[in-house]
N, C-alpha and C positions, 0 to 999 in steps of 0.2 A: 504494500500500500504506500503510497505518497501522498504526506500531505505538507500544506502551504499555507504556512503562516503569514499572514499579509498585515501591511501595518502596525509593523513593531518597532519599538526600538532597541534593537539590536544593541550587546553590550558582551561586548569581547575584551579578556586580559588582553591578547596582543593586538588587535585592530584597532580599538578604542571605544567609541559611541556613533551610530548609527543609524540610520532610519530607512527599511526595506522588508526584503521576503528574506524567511530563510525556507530549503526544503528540507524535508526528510524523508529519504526509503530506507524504508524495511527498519533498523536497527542502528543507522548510523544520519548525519546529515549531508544532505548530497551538495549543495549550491546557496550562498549566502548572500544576501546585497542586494544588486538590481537584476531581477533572474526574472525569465520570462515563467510564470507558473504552466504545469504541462495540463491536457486537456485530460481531464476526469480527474486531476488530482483536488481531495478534501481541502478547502478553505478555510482556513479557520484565523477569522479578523481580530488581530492583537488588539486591536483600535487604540495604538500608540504606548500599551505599555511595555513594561519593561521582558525583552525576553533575554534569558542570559544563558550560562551555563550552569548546570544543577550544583547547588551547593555540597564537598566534598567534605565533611566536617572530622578533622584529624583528632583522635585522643578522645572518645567518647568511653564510658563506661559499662552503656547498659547499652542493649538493643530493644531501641525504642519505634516502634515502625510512625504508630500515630503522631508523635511526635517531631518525627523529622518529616514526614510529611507537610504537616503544618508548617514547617519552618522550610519548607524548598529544600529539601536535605535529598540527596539521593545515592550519598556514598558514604560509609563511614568508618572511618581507622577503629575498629575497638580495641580498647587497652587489653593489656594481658593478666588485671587485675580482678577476674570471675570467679566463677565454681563451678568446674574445678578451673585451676592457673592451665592459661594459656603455655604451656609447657609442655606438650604430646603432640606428635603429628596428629594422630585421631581427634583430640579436643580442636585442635587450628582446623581441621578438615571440617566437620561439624560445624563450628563455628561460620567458617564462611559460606556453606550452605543453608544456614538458619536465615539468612531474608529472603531466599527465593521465592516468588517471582517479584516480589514489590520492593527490595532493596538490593543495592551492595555493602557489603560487610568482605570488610579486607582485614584479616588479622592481625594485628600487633602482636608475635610472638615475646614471651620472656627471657629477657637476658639472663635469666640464670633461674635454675632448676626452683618452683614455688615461689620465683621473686626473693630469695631469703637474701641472695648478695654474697652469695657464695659459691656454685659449681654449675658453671657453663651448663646451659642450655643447648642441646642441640640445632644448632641454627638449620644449617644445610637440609635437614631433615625437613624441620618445621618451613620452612621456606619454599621445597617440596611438595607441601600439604595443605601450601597457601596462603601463609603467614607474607606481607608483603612489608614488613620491617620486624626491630625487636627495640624491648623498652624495657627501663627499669623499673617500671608500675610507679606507681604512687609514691613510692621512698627512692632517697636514692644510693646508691651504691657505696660503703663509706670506705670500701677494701681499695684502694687503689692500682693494686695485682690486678685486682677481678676486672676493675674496669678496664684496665689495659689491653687485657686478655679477652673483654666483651669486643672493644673495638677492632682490634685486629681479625678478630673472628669473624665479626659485621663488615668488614672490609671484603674480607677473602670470598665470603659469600653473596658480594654484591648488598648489601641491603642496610639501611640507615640505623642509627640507632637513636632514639628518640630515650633523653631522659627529663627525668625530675631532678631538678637545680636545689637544694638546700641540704646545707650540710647537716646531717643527721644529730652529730655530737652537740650541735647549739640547736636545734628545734624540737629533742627528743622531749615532749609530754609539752611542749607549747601550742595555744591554739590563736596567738596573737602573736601582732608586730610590737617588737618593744617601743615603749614612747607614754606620751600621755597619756594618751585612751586606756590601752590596758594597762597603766598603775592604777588608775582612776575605779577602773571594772575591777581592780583583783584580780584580771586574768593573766594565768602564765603565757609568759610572751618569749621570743625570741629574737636577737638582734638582725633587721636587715642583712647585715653582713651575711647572713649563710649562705642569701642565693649567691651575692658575690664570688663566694669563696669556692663552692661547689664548682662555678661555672669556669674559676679562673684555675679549678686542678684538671676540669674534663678540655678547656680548651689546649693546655699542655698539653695532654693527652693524645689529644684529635693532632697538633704538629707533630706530634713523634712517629703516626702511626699512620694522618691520612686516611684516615676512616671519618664519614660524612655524619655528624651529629647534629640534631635537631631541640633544644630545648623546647619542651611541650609548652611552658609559661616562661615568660621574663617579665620584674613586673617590678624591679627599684632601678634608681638612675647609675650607679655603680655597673648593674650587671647590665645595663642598654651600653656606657661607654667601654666594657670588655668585648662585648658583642660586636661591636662594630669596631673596635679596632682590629679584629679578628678577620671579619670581613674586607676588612682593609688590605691585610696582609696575604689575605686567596686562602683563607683557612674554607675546607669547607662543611658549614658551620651556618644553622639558620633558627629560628627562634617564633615564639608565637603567643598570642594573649588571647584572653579573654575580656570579651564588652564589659563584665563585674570589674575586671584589675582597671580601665580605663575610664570608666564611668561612679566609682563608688571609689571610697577612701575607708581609712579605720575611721571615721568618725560615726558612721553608718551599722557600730555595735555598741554606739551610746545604750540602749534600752535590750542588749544580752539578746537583740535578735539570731535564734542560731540562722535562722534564713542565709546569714551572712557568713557563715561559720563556715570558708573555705579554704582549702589548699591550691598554692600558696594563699595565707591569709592575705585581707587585704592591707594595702599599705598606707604611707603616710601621704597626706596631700602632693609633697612635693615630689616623690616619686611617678603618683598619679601624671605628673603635669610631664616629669619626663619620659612616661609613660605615652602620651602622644607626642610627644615631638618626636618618639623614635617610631611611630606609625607615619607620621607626615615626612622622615627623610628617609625612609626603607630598611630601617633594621629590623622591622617587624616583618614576618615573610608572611604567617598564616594566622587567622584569624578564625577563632574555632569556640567554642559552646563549652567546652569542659562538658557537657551534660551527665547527671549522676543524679536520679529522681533517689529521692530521700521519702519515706511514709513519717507520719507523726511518731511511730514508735522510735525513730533513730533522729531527728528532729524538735519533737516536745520534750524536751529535756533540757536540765541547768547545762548553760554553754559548753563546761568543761566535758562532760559527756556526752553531748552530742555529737552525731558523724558530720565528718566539713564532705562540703558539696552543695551541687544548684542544680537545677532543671532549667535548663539555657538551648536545648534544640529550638522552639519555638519565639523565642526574640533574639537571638543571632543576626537575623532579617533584619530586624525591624532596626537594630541598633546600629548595625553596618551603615543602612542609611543613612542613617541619624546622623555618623560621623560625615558621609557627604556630602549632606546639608551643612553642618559647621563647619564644610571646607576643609576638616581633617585630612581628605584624601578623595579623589577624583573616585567617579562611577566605574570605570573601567578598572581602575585599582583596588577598589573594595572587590571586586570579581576575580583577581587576581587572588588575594590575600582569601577569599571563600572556596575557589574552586582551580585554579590552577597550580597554584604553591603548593597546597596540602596533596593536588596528586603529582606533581613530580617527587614530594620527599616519600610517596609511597612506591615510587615508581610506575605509575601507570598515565597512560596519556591519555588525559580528557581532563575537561575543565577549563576546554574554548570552544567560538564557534567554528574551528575552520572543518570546511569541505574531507569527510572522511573521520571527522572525530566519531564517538559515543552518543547515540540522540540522546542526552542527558538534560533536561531542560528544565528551566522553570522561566512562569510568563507571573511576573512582579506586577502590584500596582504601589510605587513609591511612595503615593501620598495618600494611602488607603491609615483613617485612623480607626484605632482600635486600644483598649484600655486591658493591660496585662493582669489579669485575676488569676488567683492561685488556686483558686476550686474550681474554676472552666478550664485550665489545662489540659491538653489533649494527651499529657506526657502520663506516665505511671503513677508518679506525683509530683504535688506543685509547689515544689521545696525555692522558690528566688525569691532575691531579695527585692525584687522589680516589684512588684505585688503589691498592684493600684496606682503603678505608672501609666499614664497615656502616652501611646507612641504612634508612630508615624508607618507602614508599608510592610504590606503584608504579600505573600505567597498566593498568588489563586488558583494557578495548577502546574502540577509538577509531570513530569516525561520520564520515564526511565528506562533505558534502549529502544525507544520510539513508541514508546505504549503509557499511555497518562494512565497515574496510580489515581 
């Protein structure tokens, strides 16, 4: 079947913004631009909004189908952080066959056996079986043997290694940034400094060995100006936030909301700030949801006991925008940092329009408003901190290899 999108506005990482037809047969996109539409091919009138490429969301936790729906999601890295750990070819096999036919699910195999940071994980294997990188879950690796020996490994076997940035010996039982907020709260907090410090033992790492790492969050001014002088120097070496790290500060657990209670927690003002300016000059590569739906039972709890995490698939959208509209970053580079960043570090190519890519789509309306509530969530639960925010551009339907979910 072929059909013809008419009247859109086109919105490609590499071409930029546009206004035409794109086609699609069968399972892929055939012709993009000013294309003459063929005879009997389905019509279907953008009538001017946004059609782009399907948002590729890196570093998710759960497999959330409704959820990324709603939020133009059509691809999603899941961490190696489940039950059982992403550590068996069988469980990564599994794994990536659980969203058929209505998602991709590409596995984040685990850098080492149960996540514990101890004994190499079978990469070659798992990679095999489907795994389309490896991570070091939620903590990070404090052995620096181990890491050594993750990267070269993740090298040899072609495949990224995406970690989590804080150093374990200064965050172990913190669920804050140290500072005013949390002396104020009582809460055990942690210095800044850890992401720094983590980032500045893995980027030695990554020169010695030339193995491509990914920081799943970067989210203080310390670890943006390591980042990018990293970048500087042709390390290859990329980084990624969440819309909470750039839009919310520690001031935002004044009242013990655990809603807020995330890994990395969040930080102080002045990080926030240089938190976008490293999205406005490109140290920021991917722009991804953290998604991790939390029930009341891990959630209604004193802050110290509560699990950190948010249900972030379904405003992703909205917030990306949002930074467009403040100029933070052009339309064609939020599209970038949603869907083509996050699948080159998984290695797969889609997450643009050209001729022969994945018909992976979503048709946006940017200035569609809609008020974030945490009991209409389409997610499993409605654990964000957004909860009675009004925002701005929502997802109205999504494509996923040429067949709308």
């Amino acid at each position: 079947m072929t059909r013809a999108f008419v009247n859109a506005t086109l919105v490609c990482p590499n071409s930029g913004v546009s206004t035409g037809t794109l086609l699609v047969e069968g399972d892929r996109i055939a012709a993009v631009g000013d294309v003459v539409v063929p005879e009997g091919a389905e019509r279907i009138d953008v009538r001017g909004k946004l059609l782009a490429p399907g948002i590729v969301d890196l570093g998710v936790f759960a497999v959330d189908p409704a959820a990324f729906r709603a939020g133009g999601i059509v691809r999603v890295g899941l961490m190696p952080d489940q039950s059982p750990v992403l550590d068996d070819p069988g469980i990564v096999e599994r794994a990536a066959k659980a969203g058929k036919p209505d998602l991709w699910i590409h596995p984040i195999a685990a850098a080492t056996r149960g996540l514990l940071g101890t004994d190499l994980a079978e990469m070659a294997i798992n990679a095999g079986a489907g795994a389309r990188a490896v991570a070091t879950g939620r903590r990070w690796i404090g052995d620096s043997g181990v890491m050594r020996k993750v990267l070269r490994y993740a090298r040899d076997c072609g495949l990224t290694v995406i970690a989590h940035a804080e150093d374990g010996g200064l965050t172990d039982g913190a669920v804050a940034t140290a500072g005013e907020t949390a002396t104020r709260l009582g809460l055990p907090a942690a210095p800044s400094m850890a992401e720094a410090l983590a980032i500045a033992r893995d980027l030695m790492l990554v020169e010695e060995t030339g193995a491509a790492l990914h920081f799943r969050q970067v989210t203080t001014a310390a670890s943006f100006d390591l980042v990018r002088r990293a970048k500087a120097r042709g390390l290859p070496v990329t980084c990624g936030i969440t819309p909470a790290h750039l839009l919310l500060s520690e001031n935002t657990l004044n009242d013990y909301r655990t809603f807020a209670h995330l890994s990395p927690p969040l930080r102080s003002e002045s990080d926030r700030q240089a938190a976008l300016a490293a999205v406005r000059d490109g140290t920021v590569d991917v722009l991804c949801s953290g998604h991790d739906p939390r029930g009341p039972e891990q959630k209604r709890l004193p802050f110290t006991d509560s699990s950190e995490g948010m249900a972030g698939a379904e405003t992703l959208l909205a917030f990306g925008l949002g930074l467009v509209r403040d100029e933070v970053l052009s339309l064609d580079r939020l599209f970038a940092l949603l869907a083509v960043n996050p699948a080159r570090v998984l290695g797969i190519d889609t997450g643009t329009l050209a001729a022969g890519s994945p018909a992976d789509l979503v048709i946006a309306d940017a200035d569609a408003p809609w008020l974030i509530s945490a009991e209409r969530m389409a997610a499993k639960a409605g654990n964000t901190p957004f909860d009675g925010l009004p925002v701005q551009g929502k997802a109205l339907k999504v494509m996923k290899g040429g067949r709308f979910l």
